[in-house]
C-alpha positions in Angstrom: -72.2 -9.1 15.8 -71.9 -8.2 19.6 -71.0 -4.6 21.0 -68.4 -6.2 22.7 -66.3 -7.2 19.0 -67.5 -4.2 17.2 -65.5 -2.3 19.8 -62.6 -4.8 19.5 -62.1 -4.6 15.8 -62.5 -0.7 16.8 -59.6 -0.6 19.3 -57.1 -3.0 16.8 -58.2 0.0 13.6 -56.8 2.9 16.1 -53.7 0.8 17.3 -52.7 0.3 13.4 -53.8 3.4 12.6 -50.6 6.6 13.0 -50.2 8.4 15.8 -51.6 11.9 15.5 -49.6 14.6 13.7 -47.9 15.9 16.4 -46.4 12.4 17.4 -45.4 12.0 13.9 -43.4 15.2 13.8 -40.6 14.0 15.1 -40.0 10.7 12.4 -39.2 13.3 9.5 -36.3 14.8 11.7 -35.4 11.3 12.7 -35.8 10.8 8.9 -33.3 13.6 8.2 -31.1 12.9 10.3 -30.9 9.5 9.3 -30.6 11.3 5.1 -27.6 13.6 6.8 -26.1 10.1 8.4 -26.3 8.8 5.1 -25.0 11.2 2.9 -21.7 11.4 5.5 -21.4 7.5 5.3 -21.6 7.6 1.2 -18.9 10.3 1.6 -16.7 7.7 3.7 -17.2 5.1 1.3 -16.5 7.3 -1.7 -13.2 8.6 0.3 -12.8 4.5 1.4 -13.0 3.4 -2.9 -10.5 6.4 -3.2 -8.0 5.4 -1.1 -8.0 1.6 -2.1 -7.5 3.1 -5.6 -4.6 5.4 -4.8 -3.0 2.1 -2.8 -3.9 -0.6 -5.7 -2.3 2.0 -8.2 1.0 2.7 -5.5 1.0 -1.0 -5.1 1.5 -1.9 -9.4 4.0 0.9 -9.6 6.0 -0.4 -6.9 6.0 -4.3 -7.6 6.4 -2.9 -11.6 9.6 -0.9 -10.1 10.8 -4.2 -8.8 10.3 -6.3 -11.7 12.1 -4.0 -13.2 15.1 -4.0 -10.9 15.1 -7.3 -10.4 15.8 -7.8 -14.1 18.7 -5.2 -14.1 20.0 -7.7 -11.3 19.7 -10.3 -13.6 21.2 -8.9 -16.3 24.2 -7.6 -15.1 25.1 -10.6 -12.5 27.6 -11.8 -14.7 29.2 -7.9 -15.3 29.2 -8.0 -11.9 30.9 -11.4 -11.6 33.3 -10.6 -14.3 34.8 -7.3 -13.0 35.5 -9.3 -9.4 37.3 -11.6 -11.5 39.0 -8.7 -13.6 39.5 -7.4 -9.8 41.4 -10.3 -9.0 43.6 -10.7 -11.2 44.4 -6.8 -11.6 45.3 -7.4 -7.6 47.6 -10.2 -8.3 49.0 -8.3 -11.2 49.6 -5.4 -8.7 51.7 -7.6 -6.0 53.6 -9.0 -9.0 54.4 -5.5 -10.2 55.2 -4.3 -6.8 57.4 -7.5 -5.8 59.7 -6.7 -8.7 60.1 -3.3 -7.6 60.9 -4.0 -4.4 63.6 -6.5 -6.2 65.1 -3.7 -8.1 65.2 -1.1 -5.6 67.1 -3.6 -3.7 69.4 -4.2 -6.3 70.2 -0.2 -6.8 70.5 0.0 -3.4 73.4 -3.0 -3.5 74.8 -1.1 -6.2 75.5 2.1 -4.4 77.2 0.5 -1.1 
């Protein structure tokens, strides 16, 4: 082998090798940094899961609250249409009643003239 390739092979080893210590230092502060940047994005996710829970668990109650009310409406739609009916005719009743009392008051009052 030539010099000249012995001190290539040479130069490639110390460009793959690490840097020295000192140049390294500052990859395990990067390194807890990026541990601290972690931890705070696991605590968003956790808090994230959380909340989709909370919403998914709001959400049954409330579509279970109007299943529910939605069969009350169902149920008493023909109460409901009965006692317009029962309205009705109490209303007609009513104007008879009154018509025949106006009648008779108009009679007493021919009587006293």
């Amino acid at each position: 082998m030539s010099q000249t390739m012995i001190e290539n092979e040479v130069a490639e080893e110390r460009q793959s090798e690490p840097q020295s210590i000192e140049a390294s230092s500052p990859e395990p502060a990067a390194l807890t940094l990026s541990i601290d940047d972690f931890s705070a994005l696991e605590e968003r996710v956790v808090r994230a899961v959380e909340l989709v829970k909370r919403e998914r668990m709001g959400r049954a109650a409330a579509e279970e609250r109007a299943a529910r009310a939605e069969s009350q409406l169902t149920e008493q739609g023909p109460i409901v249409d009965q006692m317009k009916q029962e309205i009705r005719t109490l209303r007609t009743e009513r104007d008879q009643v009154r018509q025949r009392v106006e009648r008779l008051l108009s009679q007493l009052d021919a009587l006293e003239l």
